[in-house]
C-alpha positions in Angstrom: -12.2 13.1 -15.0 -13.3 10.7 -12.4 -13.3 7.2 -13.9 -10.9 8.3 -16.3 -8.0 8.7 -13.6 -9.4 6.3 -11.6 -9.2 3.9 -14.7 -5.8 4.7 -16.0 -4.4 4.6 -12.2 -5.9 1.0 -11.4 -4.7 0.0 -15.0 -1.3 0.9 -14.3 -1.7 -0.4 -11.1 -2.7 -3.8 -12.2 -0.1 -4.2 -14.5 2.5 -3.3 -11.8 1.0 -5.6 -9.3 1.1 -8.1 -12.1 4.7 -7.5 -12.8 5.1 -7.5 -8.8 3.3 -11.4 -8.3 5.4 -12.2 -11.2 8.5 -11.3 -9.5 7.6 -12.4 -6.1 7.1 -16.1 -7.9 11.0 -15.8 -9.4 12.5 -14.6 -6.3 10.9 -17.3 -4.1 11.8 -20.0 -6.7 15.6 -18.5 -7.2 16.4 -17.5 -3.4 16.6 -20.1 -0.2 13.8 -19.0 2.2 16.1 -18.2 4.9 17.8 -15.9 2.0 14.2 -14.2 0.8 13.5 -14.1 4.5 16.7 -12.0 5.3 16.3 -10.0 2.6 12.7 -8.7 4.2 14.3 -8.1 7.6 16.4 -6.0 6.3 14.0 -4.2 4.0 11.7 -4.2 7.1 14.2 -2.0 8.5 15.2 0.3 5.5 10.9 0.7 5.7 11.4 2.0 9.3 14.0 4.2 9.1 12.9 5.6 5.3 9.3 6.2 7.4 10.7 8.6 10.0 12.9 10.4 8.3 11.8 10.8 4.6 7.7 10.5 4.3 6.4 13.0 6.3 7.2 16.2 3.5 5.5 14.4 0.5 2.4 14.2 2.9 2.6 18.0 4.6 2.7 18.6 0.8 -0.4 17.6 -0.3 -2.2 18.5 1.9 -1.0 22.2 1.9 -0.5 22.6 -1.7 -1.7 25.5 -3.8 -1.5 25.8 -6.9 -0.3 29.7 -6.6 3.0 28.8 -5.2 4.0 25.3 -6.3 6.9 26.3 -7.2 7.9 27.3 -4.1 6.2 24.2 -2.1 8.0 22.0 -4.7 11.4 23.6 -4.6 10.6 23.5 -0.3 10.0 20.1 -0.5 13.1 18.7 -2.3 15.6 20.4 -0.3 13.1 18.6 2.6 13.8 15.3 1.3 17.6 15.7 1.1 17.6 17.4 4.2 15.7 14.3 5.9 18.1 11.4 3.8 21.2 12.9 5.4 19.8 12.4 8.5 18.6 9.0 7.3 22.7 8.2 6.3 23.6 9.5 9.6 21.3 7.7 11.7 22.5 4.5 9.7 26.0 5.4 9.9 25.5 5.7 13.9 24.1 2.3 14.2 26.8 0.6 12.0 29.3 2.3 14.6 27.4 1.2 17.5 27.7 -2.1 15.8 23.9 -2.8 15.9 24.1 -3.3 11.9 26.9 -4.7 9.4 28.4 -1.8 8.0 27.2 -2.8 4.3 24.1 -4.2 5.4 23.5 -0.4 6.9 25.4 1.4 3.8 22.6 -1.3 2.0 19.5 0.1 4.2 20.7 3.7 3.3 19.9 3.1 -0.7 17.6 1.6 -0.5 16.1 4.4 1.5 17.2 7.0 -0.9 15.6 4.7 -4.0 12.1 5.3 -2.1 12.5 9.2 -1.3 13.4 9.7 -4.8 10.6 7.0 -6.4 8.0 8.3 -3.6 8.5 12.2 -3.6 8.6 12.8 -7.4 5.4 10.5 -7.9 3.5 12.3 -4.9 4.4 15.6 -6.2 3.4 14.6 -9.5 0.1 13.2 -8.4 -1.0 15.9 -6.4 -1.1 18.0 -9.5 -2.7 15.1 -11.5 -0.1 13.8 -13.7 -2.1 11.0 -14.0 0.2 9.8 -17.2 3.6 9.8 -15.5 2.8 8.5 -12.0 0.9 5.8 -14.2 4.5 5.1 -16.1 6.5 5.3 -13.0 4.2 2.9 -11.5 5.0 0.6 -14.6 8.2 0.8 -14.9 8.9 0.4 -11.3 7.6 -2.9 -11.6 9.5 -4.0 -15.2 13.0 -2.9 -13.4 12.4 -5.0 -10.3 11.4 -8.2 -11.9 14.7 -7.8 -14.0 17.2 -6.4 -11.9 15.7 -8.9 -8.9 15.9 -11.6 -10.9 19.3 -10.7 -12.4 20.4 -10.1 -8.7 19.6 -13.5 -7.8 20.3 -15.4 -11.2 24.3 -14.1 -10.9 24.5 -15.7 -7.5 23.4 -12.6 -5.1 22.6 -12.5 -1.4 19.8 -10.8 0.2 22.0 -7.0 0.0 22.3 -7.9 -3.6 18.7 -8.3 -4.1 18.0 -5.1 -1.6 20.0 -2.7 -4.1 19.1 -4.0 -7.1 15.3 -3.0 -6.0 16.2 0.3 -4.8 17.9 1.2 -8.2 15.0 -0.1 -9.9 12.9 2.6 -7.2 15.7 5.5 -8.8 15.0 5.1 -12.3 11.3 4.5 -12.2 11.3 7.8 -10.5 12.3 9.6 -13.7 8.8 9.7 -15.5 7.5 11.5 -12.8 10.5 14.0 -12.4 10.5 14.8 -16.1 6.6 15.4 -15.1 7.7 18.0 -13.1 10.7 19.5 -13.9 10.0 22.9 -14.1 9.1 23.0 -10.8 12.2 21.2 -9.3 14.2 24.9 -9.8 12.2 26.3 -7.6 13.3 28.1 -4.4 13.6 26.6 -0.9 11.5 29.2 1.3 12.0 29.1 5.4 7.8 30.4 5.7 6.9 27.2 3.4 9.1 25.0 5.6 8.0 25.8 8.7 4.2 25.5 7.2 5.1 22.0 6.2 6.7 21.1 9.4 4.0 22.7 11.6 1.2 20.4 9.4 4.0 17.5 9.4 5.7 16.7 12.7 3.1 14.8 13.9 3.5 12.6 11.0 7.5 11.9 11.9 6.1 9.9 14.8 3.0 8.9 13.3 4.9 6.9 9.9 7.5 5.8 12.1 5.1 4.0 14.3 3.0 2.8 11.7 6.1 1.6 9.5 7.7 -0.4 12.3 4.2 -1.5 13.3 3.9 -2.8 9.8 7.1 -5.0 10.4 7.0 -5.5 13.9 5.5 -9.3 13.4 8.2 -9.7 10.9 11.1 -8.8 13.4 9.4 -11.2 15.9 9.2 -13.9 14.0 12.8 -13.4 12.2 14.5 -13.3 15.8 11.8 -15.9 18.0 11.1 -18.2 15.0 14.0 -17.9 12.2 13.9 -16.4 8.9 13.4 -19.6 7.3 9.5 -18.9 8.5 9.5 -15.3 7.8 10.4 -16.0 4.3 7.1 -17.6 3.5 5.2 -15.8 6.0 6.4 -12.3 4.1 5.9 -13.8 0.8 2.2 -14.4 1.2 1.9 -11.1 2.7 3.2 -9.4 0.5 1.3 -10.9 -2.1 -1.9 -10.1 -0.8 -0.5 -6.7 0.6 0.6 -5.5 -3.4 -3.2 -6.9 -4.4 -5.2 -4.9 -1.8 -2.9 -2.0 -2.2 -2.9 -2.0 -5.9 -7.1 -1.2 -5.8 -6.5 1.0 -2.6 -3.5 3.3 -3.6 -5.1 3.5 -7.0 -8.3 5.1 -5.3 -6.2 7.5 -3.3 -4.1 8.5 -5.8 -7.5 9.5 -8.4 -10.5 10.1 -5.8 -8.7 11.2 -2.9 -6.7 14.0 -5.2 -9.8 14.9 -6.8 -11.8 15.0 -3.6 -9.1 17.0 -2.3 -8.8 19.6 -4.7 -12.9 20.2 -4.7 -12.3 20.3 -0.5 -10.0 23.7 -1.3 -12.6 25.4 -3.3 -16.0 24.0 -1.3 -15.0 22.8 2.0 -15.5 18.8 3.0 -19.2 19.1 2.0 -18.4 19.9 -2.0 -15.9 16.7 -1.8 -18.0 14.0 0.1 -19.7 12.7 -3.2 -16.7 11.4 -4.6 -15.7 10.5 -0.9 -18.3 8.0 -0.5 -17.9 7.1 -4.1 -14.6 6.3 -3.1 -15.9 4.1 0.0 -18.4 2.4 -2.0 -15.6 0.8 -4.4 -13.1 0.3 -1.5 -16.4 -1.8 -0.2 -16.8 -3.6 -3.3 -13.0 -5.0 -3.9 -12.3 -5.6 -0.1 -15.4 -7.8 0.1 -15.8 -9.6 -3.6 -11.1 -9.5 -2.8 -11.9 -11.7 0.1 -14.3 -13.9 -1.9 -11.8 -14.5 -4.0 -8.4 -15.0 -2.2 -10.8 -17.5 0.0 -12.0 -19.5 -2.5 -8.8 -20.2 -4.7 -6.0 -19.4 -1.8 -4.9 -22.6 -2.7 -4.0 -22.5 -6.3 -2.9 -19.0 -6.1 -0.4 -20.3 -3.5 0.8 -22.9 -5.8 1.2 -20.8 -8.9 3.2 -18.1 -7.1 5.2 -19.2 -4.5 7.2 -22.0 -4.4 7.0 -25.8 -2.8 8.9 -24.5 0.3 6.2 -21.7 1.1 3.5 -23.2 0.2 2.5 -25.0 3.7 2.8 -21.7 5.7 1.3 -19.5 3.0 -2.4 -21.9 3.4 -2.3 -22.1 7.5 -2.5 -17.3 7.5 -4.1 -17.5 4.2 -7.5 -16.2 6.0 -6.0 -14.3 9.0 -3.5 -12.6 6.3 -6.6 -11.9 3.9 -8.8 -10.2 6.9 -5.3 -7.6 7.8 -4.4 -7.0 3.9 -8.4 -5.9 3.7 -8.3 -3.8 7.1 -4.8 -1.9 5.9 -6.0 -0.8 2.7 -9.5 0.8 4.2 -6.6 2.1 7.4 -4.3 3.5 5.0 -6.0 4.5 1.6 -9.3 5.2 3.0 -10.0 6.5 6.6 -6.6 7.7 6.9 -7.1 9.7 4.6 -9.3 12.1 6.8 -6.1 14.2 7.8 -5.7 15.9 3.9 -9.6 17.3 5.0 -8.5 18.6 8.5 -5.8 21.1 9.7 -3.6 18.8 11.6 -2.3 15.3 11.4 -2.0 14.4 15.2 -5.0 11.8 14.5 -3.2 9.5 12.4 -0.6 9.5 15.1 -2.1 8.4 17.5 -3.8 5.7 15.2 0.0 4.4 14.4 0.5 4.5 17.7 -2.4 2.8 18.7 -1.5 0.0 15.7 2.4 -0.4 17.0 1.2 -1.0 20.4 -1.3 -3.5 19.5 0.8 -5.4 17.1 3.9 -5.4 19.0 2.3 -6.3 22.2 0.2 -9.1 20.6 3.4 -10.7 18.9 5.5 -10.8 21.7 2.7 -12.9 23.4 1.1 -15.1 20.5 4.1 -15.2 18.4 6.4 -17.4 20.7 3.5 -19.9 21.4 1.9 -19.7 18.0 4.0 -19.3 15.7 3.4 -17.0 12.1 -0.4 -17.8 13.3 -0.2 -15.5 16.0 1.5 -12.7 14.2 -0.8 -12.7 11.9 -3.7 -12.2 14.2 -1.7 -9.5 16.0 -1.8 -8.0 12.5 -5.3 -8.1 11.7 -6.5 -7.3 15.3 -3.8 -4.2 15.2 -5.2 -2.8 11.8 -8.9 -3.0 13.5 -8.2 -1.0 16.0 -6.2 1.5 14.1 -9.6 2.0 12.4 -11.4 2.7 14.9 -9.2 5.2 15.8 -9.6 7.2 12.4 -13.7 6.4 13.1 -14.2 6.9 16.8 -11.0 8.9 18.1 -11.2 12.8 16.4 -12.2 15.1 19.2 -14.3 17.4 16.4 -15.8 14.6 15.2 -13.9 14.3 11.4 -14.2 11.5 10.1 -14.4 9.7 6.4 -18.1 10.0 5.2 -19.6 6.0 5.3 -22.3 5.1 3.3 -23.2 2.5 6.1 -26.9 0.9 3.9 -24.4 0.6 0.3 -21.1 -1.0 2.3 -23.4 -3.7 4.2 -25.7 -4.5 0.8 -22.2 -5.5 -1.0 -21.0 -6.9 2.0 -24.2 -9.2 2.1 -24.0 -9.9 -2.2 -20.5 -11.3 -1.7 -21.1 -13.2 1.2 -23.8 -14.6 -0.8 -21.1 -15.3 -3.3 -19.3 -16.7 -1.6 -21.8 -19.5 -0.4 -22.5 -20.1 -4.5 -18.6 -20.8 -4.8 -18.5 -23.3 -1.8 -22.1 -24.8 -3.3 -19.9 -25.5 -7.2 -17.5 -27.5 -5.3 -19.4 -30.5 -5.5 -20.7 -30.3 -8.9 -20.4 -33.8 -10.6 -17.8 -31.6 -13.2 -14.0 -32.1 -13.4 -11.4 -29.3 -11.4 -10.7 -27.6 -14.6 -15.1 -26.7 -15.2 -15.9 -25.8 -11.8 -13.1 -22.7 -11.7 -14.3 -21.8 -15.2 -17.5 -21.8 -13.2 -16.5 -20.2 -10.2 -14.4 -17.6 -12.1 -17.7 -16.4 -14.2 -19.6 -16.4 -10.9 -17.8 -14.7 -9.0 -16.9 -11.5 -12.0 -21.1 -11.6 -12.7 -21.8 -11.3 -8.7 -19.2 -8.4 -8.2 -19.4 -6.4 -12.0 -24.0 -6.4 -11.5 -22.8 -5.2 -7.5 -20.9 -2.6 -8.8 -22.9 -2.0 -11.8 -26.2 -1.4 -9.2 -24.2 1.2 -7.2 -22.7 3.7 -10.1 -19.1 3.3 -9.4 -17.2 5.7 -10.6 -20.3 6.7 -12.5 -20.0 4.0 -15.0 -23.1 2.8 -15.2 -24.1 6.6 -15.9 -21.3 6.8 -19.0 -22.5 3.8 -20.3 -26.1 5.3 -20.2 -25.3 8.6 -22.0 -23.6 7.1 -24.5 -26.1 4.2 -25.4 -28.7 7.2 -25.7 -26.1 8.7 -28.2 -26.0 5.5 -30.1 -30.0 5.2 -30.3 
């Protein structure tokens, strides 16, 4: 069940971050970058605003659920979520009267924030009781409806709003495999005893994803308002695109190990799930450091293919700094983060939000004025850093995500060596188009023996058994 979930989520995940780059390359050919760039401010806020209102019962909800009253969780839960968008309208419909926002660009920021409560609830519900088949369509078809409404958006002469809505109805629809998933459960009853569970477990959170959502964009709004948005557009283009990458290998994990690992931690404690724990660590290990190889070695034509002429020169002066805070997010979020689904309260990953909005916030106001995207970008990277140390270092009991410290630094020292065979093909006497062949084959060898050597996922196990079968 493992690699099989695992499998099918990265699959669906790769196709959707396929779909994703794909679109990312349309929209920054068919929109201005001072339009693409507007259109991520705002989104940065929708983020902020969706974050402390509407994420925190999809979270208190996994990591409370039993399977002896879903149906009562579930039905808890949705009445949660609307509870928490109204307050989400309301808040926005304050600021557009306080004139801090346009009132469309707020009426904008308010679907948009319904079009992730509806894509995100349904597929967490869904994946906490391992629909691995619908959250693996939604993910799909999330991506298939942004490419084409985006693009659509754009081609018929839309602004950055335009573009905003047409992703957040793409978020609605793609939200339907997973609510057919679990319809059943969606009649449910709303019980007072279940909310106050999930708010007890989840209050914490309000602060904690509000933090971390506005520390996630907090560079963004710096550099829109000290810099221009011409700037932001190809500084959020690239990192994004390396973002949807990382995230794509990171989410998948959480979304198959974690669940699993989870549901073993109900029935045996942490101890019965730290196996596929470190299983999970190991793999994290092996795409954030072969990932880095990689985006290092051919930053320069992925730029090219995927964003356009005007973003290109930006895109190359982060490309490493970007690449070291995409790696550091996906082991925050997907990874030691995580730790709060194995203990009774969430107050750590407050504090570790915290702890990131501080450090990014107070970093870009200092480096961003005198250097530019440069500087938010190392406020990013140094931000995610010490959020992780949080999640390592800062629990009072001592939990903490199980590392399997020898395995992480053997892969870490196989791709560095890697790395040093890319650099060394450069200068083969061959033309551009033999050396990546070369590279390419070099650097899939390297990382599929590396993974091969530690069992991920038990592969190397499967493949075993059913060679003994054959013989």
């Amino acid at each position: 069940m493992i690699a099989r979930h695992t499998l099918i989520y990265v699959g669906s995940r790769g196709v959707a971050a396929g779909l994703n780059m794909a679109a990312l390359a349309v929209f920054t050919r068919l929109a201005p970058t001072n339009v693409f760039g507007l259109y991520l401010l705002i989104l940065s806020w929708a983020l902020v605003l969706y974050s402390a209102t509407c994420q925190w019962p999809k979270f208190s909800f996994f990591a409370l659920y039993a399977e002896d009253r879903a149906a009562l969780q579930v039905g808890t839960v949705v009445r949660l979520l609307g509870a928490m968008g109204l307050i989400a309208g309301l808040s926005a419909a304050g600021a557009a009267a306080l004139g801090l926002v346009a009132p469309g660009i707020a009426a904008a920021i308010v679907v948009a924030v319904f079009g992730m409560m509806a894509f995100e609830g349904a597929a967490e519900i869904a994946r906490t009781r391992l629909e691995v088949g619908a959250v693996s369509r939604s993910l799909v078809l999330r991506a298939v409806l942004v490419l084409a409404f985006g693009s659509a958006a754009l081609l018929l002469g839309g602004d950055a709003v335009a573009l905003l809505l047409a992703t957040a109805l793409a978020n609605m629809l793609a939200a339907i495999p997973s609510l057919l998933a679990i319809r059943a459960l969606l009649r449910g009853p709303g019980d007072w005893g279940e909310a106050r569970r999930l708010l007890a477990y989840g209050w914490p959170l309000v602060l904690s994803f509000a933090a971390a959502a506005l520390a996630q964009t907090v560079d963004r709004l710096v550099i829109g308002t000290s810099i221009g948005v011409a700037e932001l557009g190809a500084y959020g283009a690239f990192a994004d695109f390396l973002r949807q990458s990382f995230v794509m290998f990171g989410d998948s994990i959480a979304l198959a190990l974690v669940s699993i690992a989870k549901r073993q931690a109900r029935d045996g404690g942490m101890q019965a799930a730290r196996p596929v724990l470190e299983d999970a660590a190991r793999l994290l290990a092996v795409i954030a450091a072969f990932g880095a190889v990689f985006f290092l070695s051919f930053d320069d034509l992925l730029v090219g293919i995927l964003l356009g002429p005007d973003y290109r020169e930006t895109a190359l002066r982060v490309a490493p700094l970007l690449i070291t805070a995409s790696i550091l997010q996906m082991l925050r979020s997907y990874y030691f983060g995580q730790v709060i689904y194995f203990t009774p309260t969430s107050h750590l990953d407050a504090v570790a939000s915290v702890t990131l909005l501080a450090v990014i916030g107070g970093l870009s106001a200092v480096l961003v004025p005198r250097y530019g995207v440069e500087g938010a970008a190392i406020a990013l990277a140094v931000g995610q850093a010490m959020a992780c140390l949080v999640f390592l270092f800062g629990s009072r009991d001592g939990d903490r995500m199980p590392v399997p410290v020898r395995d992480v630094a053997v892969i870490a020292g196989a791709a560095i060596l890697c790395g040093l065979i890319l650099a060394g093909l450069d200068h083969l006497p061959v033309d551009a188009r033999a050396t990546l062949a070369l590279k390419l084959v070099c650097l899939a060898l390297v990382s599929a023996v590396t993974a091969w050597a530690f069992n991920i996922l038990g592969l190397a196990d499967l493949a075993a058994r059913r060679f003994a079968r054959a013989a």
